[in-house]
VOKOLTOR-485594 format. One record per residue: residue in one letter; x, y, z of N, C-alpha, C in turn. Coordinates in steps of 0.2 Angstrom, whole numbers, padded with zeros to 4 digits, always signed. Atoms other than C-alpha are relative to their C-alpha. Example, Ala and Ser with C-alpha at 12.3 -4.5 7.8 and 13.67 -1.06 7.14 Angstrom:
# residues 2
A+0004-0006+0000+0062-0022+0039+0004+0006+0000
S-0004-0006-0001+0068-0005+0036-0004+0005+0003
# end
This chain:
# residues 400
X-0006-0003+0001+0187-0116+0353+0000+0008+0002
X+0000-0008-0005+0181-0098+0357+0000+0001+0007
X+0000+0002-0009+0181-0091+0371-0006+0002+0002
X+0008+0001-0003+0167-0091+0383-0001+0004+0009
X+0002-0002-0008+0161-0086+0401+0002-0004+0005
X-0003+0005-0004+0169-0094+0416-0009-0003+0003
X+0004+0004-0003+0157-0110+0421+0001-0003+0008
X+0001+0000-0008+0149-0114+0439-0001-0010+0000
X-0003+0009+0001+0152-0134+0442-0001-0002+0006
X-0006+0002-0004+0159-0147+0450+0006+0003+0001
X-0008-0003+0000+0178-0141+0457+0001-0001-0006
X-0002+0001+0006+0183-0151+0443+0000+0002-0007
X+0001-0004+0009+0174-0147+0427+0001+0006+0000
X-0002-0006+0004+0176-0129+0431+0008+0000-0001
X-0007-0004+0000+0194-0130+0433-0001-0002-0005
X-0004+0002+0005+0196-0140+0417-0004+0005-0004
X+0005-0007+0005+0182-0127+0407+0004+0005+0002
X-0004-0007-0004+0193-0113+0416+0007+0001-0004
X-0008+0003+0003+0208-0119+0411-0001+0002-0008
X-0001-0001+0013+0204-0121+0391-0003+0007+0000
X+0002-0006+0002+0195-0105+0391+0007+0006+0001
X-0003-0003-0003+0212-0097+0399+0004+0001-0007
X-0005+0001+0007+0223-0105+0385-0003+0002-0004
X+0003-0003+0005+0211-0099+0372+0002+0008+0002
X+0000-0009+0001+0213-0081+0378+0007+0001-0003
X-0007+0000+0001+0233-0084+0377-0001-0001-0007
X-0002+0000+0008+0232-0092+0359-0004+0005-0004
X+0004-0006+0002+0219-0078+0354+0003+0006-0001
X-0004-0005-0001+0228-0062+0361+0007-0001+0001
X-0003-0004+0000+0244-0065+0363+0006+0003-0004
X-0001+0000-0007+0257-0059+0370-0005+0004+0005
X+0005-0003-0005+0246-0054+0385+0004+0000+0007
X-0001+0002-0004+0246-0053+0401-0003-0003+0005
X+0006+0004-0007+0239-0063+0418-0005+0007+0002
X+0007-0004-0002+0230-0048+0422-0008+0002-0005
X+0004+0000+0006+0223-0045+0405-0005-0007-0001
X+0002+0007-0003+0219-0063+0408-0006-0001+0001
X+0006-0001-0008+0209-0062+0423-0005+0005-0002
X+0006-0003+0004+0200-0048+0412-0005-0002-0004
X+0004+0005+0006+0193-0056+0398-0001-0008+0002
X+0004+0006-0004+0189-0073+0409-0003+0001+0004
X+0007-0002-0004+0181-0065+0421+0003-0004+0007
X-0002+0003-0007+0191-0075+0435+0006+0005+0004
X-0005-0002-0003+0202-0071+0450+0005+0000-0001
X-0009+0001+0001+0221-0067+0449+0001-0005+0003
X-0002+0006-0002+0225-0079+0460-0002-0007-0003
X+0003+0005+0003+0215-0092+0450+0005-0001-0007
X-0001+0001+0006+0223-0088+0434+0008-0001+0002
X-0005-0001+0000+0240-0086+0441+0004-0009+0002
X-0003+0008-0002+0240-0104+0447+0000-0004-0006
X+0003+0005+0007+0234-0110+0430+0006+0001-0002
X-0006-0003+0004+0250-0100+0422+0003-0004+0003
X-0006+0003-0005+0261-0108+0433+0000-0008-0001
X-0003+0009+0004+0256-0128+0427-0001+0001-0005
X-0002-0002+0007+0256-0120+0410+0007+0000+0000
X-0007-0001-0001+0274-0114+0414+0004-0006-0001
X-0005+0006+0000+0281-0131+0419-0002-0005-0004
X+0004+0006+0007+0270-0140+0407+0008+0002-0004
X-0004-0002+0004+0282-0131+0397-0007+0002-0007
X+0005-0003+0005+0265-0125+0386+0000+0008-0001
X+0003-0008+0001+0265-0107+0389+0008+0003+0002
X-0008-0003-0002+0283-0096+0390-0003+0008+0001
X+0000-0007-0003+0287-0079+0398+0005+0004-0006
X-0004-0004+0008+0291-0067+0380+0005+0006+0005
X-0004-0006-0002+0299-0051+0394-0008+0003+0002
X+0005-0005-0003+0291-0035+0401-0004+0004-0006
X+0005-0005+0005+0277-0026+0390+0001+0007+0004
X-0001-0008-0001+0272-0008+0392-0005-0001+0003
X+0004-0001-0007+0264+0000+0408-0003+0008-0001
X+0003-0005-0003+0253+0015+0409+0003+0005+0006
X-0004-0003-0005+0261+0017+0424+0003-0005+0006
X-0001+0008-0006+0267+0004+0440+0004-0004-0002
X-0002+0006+0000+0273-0011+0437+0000+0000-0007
X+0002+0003+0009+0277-0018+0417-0001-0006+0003
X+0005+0007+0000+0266-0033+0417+0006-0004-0003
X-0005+0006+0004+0277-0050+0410-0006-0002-0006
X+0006+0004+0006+0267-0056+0394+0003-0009+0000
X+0002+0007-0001+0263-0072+0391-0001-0003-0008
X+0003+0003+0007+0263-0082+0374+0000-0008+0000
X-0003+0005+0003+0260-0101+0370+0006+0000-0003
X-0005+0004+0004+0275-0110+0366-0001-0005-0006
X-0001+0003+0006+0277-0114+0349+0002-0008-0002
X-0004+0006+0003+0289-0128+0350-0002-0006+0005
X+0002+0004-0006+0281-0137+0365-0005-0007-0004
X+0004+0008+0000+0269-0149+0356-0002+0001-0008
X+0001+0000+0006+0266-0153+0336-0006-0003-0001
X+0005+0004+0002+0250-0159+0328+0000-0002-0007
X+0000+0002+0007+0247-0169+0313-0008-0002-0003
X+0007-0002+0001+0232-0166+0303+0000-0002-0007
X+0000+0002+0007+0225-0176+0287-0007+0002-0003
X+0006-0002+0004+0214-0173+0274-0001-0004-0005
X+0001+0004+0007+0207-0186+0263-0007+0000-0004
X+0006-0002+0005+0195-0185+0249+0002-0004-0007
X-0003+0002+0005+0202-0190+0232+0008+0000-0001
X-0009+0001-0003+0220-0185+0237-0002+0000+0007
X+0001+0002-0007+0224-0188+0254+0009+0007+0002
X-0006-0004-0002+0235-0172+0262+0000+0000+0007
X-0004-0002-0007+0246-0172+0279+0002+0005+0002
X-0004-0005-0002+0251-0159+0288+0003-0001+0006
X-0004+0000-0007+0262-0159+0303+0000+0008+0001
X+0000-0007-0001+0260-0141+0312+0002+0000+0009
X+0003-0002-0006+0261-0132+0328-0005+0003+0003
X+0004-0001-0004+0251-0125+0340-0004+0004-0004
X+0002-0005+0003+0249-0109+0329-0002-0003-0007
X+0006+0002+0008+0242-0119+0313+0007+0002-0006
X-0006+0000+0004+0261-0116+0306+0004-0006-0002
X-0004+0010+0004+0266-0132+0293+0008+0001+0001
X-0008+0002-0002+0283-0140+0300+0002-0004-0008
X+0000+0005+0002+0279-0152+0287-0006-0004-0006
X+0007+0001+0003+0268-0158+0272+0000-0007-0004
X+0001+0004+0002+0262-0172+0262-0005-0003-0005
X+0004+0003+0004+0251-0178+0247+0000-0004-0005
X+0002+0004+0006+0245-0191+0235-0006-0002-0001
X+0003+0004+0002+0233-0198+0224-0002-0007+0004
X+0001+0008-0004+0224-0212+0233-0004-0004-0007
X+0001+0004+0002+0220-0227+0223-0007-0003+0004
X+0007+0002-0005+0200-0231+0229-0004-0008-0005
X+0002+0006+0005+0201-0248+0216+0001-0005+0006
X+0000+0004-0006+0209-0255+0233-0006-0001+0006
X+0005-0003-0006+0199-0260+0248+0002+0001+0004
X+0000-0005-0007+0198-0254+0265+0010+0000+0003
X-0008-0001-0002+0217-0259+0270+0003+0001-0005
X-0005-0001+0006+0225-0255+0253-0002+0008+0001
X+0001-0004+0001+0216-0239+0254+0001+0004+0007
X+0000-0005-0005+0219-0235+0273+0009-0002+0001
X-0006-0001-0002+0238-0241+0272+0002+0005-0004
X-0003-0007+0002+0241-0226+0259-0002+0004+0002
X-0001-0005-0003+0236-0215+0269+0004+0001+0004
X-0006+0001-0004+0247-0221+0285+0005+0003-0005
X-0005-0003+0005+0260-0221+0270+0001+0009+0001
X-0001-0006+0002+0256-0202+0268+0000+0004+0009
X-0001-0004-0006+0254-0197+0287+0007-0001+0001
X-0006+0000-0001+0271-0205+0290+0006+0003-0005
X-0004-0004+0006+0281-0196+0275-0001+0009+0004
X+0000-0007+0000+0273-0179+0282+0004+0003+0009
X-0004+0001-0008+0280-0184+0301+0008+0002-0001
X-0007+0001+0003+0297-0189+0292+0002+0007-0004
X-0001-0005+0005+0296-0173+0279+0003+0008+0006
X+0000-0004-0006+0294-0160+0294+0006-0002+0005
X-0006-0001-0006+0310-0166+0305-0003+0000+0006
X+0004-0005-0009+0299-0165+0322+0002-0006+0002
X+0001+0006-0003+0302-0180+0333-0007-0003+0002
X+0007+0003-0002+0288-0193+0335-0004+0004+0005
X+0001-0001-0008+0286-0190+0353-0003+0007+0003
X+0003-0007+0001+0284-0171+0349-0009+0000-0002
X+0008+0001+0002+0267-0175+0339-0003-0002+0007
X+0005+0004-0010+0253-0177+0356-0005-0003-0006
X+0005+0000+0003+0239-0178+0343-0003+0000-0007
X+0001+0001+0007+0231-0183+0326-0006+0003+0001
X+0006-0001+0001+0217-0176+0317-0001-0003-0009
X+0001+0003+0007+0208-0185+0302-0006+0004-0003
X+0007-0004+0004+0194-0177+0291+0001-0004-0005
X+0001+0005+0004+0185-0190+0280-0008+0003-0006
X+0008-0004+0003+0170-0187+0269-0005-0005+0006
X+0004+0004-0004+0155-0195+0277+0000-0006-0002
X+0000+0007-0001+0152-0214+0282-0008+0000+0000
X+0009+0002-0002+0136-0224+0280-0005+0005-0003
X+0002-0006+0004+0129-0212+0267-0005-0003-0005
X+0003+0004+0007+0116-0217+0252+0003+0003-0005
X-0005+0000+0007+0124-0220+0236-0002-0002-0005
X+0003+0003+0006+0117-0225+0219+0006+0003-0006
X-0002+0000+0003+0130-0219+0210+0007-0004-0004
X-0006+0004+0003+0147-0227+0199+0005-0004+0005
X-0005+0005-0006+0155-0240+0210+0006+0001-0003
X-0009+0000+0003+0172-0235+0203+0002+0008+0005
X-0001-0005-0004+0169-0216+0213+0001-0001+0007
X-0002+0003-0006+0177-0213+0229-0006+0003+0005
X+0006+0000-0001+0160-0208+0235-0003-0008+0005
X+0003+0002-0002+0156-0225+0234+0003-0007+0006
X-0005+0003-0006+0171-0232+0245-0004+0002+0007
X+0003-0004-0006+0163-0220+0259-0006-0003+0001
X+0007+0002-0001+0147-0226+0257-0001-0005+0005
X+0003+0007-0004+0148-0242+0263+0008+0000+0005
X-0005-0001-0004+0165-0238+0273-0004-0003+0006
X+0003+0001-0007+0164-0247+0293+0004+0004+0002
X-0005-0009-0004+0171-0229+0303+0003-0003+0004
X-0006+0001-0005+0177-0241+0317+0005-0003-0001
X-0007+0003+0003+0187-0251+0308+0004+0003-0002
X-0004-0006+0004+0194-0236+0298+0005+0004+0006
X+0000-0005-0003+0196-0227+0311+0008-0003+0004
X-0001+0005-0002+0206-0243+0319+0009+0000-0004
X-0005-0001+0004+0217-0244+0303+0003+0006-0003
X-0002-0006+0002+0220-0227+0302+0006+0003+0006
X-0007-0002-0006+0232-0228+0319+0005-0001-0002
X-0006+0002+0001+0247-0224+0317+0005+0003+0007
X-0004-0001-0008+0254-0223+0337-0004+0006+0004
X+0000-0006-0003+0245-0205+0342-0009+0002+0001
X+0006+0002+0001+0228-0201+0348-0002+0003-0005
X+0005-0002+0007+0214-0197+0335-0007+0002+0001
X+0007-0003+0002+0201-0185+0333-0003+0000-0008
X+0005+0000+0007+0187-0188+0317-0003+0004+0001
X+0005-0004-0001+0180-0177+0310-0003+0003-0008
X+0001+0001+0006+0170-0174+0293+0003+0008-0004
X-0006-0006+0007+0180-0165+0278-0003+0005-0002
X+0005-0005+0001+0165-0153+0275+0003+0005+0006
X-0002-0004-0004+0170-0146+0293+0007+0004+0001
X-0006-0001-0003+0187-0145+0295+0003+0006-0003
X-0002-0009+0001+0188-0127+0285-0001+0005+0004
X+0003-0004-0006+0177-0120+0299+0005-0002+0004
X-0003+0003-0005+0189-0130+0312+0008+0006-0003
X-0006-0004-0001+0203-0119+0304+0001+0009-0001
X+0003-0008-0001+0195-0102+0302-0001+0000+0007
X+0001-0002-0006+0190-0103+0318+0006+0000+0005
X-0004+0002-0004+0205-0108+0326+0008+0005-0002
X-0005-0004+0003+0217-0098+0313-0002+0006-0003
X+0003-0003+0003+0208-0089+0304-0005+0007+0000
X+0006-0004+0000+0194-0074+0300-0004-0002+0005
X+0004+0002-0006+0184-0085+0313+0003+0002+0007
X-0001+0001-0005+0194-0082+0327-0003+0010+0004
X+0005-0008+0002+0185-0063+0325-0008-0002+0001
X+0007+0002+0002+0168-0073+0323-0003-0004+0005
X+0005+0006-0003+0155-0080+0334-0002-0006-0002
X+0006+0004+0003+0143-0086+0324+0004+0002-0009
X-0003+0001+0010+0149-0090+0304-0002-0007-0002
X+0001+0005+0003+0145-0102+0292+0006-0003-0006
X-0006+0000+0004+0160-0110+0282-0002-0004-0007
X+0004+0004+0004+0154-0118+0266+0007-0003-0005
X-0006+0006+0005+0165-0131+0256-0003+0000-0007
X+0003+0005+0009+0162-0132+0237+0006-0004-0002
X-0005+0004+0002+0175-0144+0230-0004-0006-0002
X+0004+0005+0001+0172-0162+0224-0008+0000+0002
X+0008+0000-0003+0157-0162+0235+0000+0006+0004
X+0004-0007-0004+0146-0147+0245-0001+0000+0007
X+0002+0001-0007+0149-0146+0264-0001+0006+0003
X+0001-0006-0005+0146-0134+0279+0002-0001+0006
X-0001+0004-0009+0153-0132+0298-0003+0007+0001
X+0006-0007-0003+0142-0120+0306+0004+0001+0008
X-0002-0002-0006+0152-0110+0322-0005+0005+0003
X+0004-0003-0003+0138-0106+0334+0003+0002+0008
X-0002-0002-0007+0143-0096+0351+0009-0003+0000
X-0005+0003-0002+0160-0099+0347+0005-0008+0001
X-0001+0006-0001+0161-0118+0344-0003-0003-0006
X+0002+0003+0005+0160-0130+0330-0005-0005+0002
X+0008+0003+0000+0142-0137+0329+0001-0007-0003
X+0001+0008+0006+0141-0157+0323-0006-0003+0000
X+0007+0004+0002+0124-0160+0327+0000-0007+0004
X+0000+0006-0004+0116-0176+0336+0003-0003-0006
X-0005+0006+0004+0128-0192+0333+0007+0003-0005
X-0006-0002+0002+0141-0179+0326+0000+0000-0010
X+0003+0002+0006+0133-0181+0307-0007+0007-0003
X+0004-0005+0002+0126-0162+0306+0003+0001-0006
X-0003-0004+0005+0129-0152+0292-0001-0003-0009
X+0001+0002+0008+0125-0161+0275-0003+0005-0004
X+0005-0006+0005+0120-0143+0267+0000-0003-0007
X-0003+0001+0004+0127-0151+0252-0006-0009-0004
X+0006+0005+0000+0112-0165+0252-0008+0005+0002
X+0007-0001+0000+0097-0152+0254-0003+0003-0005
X+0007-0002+0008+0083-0147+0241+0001+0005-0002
X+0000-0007-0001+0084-0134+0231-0001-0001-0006
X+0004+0003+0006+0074-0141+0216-0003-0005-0002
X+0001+0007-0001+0063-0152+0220-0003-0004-0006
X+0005+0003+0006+0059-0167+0206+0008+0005-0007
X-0006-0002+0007+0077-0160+0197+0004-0003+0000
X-0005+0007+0001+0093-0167+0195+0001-0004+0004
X-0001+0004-0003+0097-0184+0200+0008+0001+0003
X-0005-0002-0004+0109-0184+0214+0004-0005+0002
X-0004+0007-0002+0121-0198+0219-0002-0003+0006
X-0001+0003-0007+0114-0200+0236-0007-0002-0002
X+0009+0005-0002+0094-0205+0228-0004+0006-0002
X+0005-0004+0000+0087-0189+0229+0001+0006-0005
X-0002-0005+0003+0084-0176+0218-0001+0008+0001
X+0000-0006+0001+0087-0159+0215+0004+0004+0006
X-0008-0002-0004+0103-0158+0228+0005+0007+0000
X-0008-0008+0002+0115-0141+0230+0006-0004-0005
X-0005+0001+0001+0127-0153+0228+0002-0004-0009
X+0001+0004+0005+0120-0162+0211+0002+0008-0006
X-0003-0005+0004+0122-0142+0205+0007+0005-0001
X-0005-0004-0002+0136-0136+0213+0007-0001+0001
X-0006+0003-0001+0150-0148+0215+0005+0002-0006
X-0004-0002+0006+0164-0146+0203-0003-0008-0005
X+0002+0005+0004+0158-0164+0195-0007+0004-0005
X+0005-0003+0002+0141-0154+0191+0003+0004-0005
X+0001-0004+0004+0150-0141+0184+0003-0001-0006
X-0003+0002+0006+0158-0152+0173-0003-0004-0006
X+0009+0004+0005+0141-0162+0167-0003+0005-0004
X+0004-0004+0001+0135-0145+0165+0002+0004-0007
X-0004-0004+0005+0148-0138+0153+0000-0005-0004
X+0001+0006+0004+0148-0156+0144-0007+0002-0006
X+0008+0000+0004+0131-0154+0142-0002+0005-0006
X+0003-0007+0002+0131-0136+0134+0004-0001-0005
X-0007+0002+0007+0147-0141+0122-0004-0005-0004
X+0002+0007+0007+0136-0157+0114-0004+0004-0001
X+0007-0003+0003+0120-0146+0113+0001+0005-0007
X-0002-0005+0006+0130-0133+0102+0004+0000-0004
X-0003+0004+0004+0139-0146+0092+0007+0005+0001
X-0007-0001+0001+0155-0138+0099+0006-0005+0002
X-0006+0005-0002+0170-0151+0097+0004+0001+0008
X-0004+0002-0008+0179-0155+0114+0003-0006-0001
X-0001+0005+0000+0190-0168+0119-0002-0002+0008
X+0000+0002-0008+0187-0178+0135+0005+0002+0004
X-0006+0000-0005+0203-0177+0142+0002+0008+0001
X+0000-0006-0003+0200-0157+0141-0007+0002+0007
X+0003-0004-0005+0186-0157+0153+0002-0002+0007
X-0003+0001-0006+0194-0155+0169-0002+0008+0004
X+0003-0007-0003+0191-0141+0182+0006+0003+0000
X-0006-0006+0002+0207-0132+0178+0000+0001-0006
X+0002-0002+0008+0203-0132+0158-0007+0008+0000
X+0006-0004-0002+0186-0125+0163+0002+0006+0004
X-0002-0005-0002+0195-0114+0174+0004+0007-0004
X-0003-0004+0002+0206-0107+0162-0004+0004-0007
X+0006-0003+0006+0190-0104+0149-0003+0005+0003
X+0003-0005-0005+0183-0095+0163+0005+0007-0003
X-0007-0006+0000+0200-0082+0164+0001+0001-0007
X-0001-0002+0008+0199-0083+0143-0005+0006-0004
X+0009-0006+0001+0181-0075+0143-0005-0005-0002
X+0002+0008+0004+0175-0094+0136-0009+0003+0002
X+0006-0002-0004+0156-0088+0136-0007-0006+0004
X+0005+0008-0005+0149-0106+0141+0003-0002+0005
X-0001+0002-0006+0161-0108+0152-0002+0005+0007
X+0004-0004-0004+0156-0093+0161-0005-0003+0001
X+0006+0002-0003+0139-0098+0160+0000-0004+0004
X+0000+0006-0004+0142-0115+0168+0001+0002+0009
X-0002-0003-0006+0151-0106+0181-0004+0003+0005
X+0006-0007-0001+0137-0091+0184-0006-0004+0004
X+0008+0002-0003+0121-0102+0186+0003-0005+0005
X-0001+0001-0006+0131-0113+0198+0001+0001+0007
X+0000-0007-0007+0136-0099+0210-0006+0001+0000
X+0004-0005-0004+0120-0093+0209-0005-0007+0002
X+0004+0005-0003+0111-0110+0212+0003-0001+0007
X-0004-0001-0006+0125-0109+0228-0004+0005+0005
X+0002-0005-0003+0118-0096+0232-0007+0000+0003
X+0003+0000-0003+0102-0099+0234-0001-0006+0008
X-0001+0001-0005+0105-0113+0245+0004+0003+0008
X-0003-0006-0009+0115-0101+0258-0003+0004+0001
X+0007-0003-0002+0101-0091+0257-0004-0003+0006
X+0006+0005-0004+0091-0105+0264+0004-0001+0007
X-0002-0001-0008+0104-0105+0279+0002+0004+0003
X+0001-0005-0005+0107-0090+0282-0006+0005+0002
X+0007+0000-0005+0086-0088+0284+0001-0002+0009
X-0002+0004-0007+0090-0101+0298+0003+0000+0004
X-0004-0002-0006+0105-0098+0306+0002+0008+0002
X-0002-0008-0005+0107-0079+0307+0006+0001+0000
X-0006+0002-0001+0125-0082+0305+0002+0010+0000
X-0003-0009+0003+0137-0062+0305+0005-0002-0003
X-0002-0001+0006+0146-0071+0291-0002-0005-0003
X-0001+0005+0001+0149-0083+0278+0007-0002-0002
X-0007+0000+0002+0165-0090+0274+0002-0004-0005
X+0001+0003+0006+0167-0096+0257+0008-0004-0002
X-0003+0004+0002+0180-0112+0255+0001-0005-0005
X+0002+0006+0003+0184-0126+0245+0004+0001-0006
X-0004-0002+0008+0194-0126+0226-0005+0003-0002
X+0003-0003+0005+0178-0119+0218-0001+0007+0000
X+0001-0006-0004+0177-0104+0229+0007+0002-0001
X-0008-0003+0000+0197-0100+0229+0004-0001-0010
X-0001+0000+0008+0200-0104+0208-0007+0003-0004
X+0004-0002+0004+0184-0098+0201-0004+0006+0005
X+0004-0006-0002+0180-0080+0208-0008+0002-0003
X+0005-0002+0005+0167-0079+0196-0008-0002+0004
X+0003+0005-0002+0159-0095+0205-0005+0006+0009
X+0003-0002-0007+0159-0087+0225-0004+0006-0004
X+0002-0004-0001+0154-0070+0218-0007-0002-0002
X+0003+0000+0001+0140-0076+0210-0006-0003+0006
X+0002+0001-0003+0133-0085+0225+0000+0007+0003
X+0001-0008-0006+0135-0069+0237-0006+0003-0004
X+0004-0005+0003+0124-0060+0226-0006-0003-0001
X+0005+0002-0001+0111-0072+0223-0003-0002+0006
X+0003+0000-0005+0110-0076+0240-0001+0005+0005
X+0003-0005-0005+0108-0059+0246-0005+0002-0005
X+0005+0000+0002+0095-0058+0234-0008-0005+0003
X+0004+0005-0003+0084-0072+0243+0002+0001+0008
X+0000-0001-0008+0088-0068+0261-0007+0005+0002
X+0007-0002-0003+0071-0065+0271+0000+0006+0004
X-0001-0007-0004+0074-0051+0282+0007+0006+0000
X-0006-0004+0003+0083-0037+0278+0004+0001+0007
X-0006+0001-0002+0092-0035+0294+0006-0005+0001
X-0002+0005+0000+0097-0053+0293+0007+0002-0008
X-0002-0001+0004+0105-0047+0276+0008+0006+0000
X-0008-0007-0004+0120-0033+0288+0005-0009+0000
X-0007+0005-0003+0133-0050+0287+0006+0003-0008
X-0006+0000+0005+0148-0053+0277+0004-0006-0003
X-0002+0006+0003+0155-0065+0265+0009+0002-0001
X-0009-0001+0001+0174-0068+0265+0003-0007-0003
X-0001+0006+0005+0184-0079+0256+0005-0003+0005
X-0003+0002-0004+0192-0092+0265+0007+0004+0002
X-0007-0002-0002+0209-0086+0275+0004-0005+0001
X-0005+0008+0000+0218-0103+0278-0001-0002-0008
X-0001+0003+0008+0221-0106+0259+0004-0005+0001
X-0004+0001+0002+0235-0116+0259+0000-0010+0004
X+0001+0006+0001+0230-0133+0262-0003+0001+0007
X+0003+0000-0007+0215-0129+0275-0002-0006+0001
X+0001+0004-0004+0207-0142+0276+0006-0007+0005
X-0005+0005-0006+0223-0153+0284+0001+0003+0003
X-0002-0002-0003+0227-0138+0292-0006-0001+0005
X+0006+0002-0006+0209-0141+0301-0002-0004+0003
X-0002+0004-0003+0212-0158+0303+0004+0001+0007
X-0005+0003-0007+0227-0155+0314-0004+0007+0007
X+0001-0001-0005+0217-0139+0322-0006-0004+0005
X+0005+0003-0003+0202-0152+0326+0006-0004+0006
X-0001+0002-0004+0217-0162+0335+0003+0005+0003
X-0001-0006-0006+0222-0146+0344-0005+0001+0005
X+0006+0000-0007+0204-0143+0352+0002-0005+0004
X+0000+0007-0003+0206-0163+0355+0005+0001+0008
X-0006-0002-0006+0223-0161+0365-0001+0005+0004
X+0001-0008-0006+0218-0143+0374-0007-0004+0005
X+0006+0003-0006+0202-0155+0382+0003-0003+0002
X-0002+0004-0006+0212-0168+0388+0005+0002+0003
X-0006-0007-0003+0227-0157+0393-0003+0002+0008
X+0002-0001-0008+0214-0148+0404-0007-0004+0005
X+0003+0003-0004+0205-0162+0410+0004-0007+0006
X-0005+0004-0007+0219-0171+0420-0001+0000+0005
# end
């Protein structure tokens, strides 16, 4: 998705690498212009001029008028066209949210429900359909407009030991081709896992599009990561990287739904932080009702001064933290970017990671980054669904 250095080839691949690195300058900066262009790609006018011009008739990219000139000629600026192509971006997890958007990451159109995971594969993949087509319908955009789907799923093929009624354990034993199969509803499909697609819309809308290297970290139900290295969201061999949300960080501690223990994610998830506030209410015989522990009750004890609920909150940000410690020893990242409901309703939570993670960082120069709090709020992860099928559609676009 960033942009990068014009590559040496066959004709072909460079024009199609050429091409997408050109449109990314366009959706980056503008309004621009071809010259400005041809600057920051590093290619010849005449190369990019021919590019503008199947962009032009595509009808993908429009002429805004004349900019401002130092002197000579006023340049013509250049902006993607907004209304040229839509995408439609879902995100399921426990709810299942649609987005219908354009180019710019701007919702035409939205969509969410509770999913029912007492169904099997087709009861559970026809409400989804359900909900992509409501968010198609809801948005007014014609079919035909939509070019591209993106899905973001927890992970497939996972170990699982824990409550067969959790949608956890729907995913576990999910078959992704089959899923994937009855998840068509007419337009093509990019997958791609629900830990990442915060990174896929920082980068693409967001503080990321500022960032080379950033690491975006998902707390919510469960604990994910999308790592943007040089400008591009990292998936690791087989497309199956990133499970920070399964690494150690107490070995021989809590038991973790995937087998193993002492997980970030057995600490850190909102499920944890509701075991853990459970756990501190029976210890000190204080009455509760069940149907109060919920992560918006616990939220609101937080914002009361509740001093258990604090605590619950505190030691989990800081057990957060020290796992992001542990990544950014390793990746060196110049930020991190803090997603997810736990991060965006419990300040208490992010703050409390940053701080014990910049306590456990190994080299103090490594410790010059910056932690920000997601910037796509507003139903990112679908919004990074549809920008995962935006990258999708800008590959095949320029590999015609």
């Amino acid at each position: 998705m960033g942009n990068s250095s014009k590559v040496t080839g066959s004709s072909g691949l460079m024009r199609s690498i050429n091409m997408k690195i050109v449109l990314n300058i366009i959706l980056q900066h503008e309004p621009i212009s071809r010259t400005e262009i041809s600057e920051r790609a590093g290619l010849a006018m005449p190369t990019v001029m021919r590019m503008i011009d199947v962009f032009l008739a595509d009808g993908l990219v429009r002429e805004l008028g004349k900019g401002d000139s130092s002197g000579g000629r006023k340049p013509v600026m250049l902006c993607v066209n907004p209304d040229a192509y839509c995408f439609l971006g879902t995100d399921i997890s426990r709810e299942c949210h649609s987005v219908v958007t354009d180019i710019h990451g701007q919702i035409k159109g939205k969509s969410q429900r509770v999913l029912d995971y007492a169904q099997d594969a087709d009861g559970v993949a026809a409400q989804v359909r359900e909900n992509m087509r409501r968010a198609v319908a809801e948005s007014g955009i014609a079919a035909e407009q939509i070019v591209y789907s993106g899905v973001g799923t927890p992970g497939i093929g996972f170990k699982y030991i824990g409550e067969p009624s959790h949608i956890f354990s729907f995913w576990s034993t999910a078959d992704s081709d089959q899923l994937q199969q009855k998840l068509d509803i007419g337009y093509p499909t990019a997958f791609e896992n629900v830990g990442r697609l915060g990174a896929a819309a920082e980068l693409r809308y967001g503080v990321g599009k500022e960032l080379s290297n950033f690491l975006y970290i998902y707390a919510d139900e469960g604990i994910g990561m999308g790592a943007v290295l040089d400008g591009r969201l990292e998936s690791g061999h087989l497309g199956i990287g990133g499970e920070f949300g399964h690494s150690t960080i107490n070995y021989g501690g809590q038991l973790c739904y995937c087998g193993n223990r002492g997980c970030v994610e057995a600490y850190c998830s909102s499920p944890a932080l509701l075991r853990e506030y459970r756990t501190l209410l029976v210890s000190s015989g204080t009455a509760y009702r069940e149907e109060d522990l919920t992560l918006f009750h616990l939220m609101c004890e937080v914002e009361s001064g509740n001093k258990t609920a604090m605590q619950v909150v505190r030691e989990a940000g800081k057990a957060l933290g020290v796992g992001i410690a542990n990544l950014i020893n390793i990746y060196n990242p110049e930020a991190i970017v803090m997603g997810g409901e736990l991060s965006q309703t419990l300040p208490l939570y992010a703050e409390s990671a940053e701080s014990e993670a910049r306590l456990h960082i190994f080299l103090q120069r490594a410790a010059d980054l910056h932690f920000f709090e997601a910037s796509v709020d507003r139903h990112a992860e679908a919004v990074g669904a549809a920008a995962v099928a935006v990258e999708a559609f800008l590959s095949r676009y320029c590999e015609r």
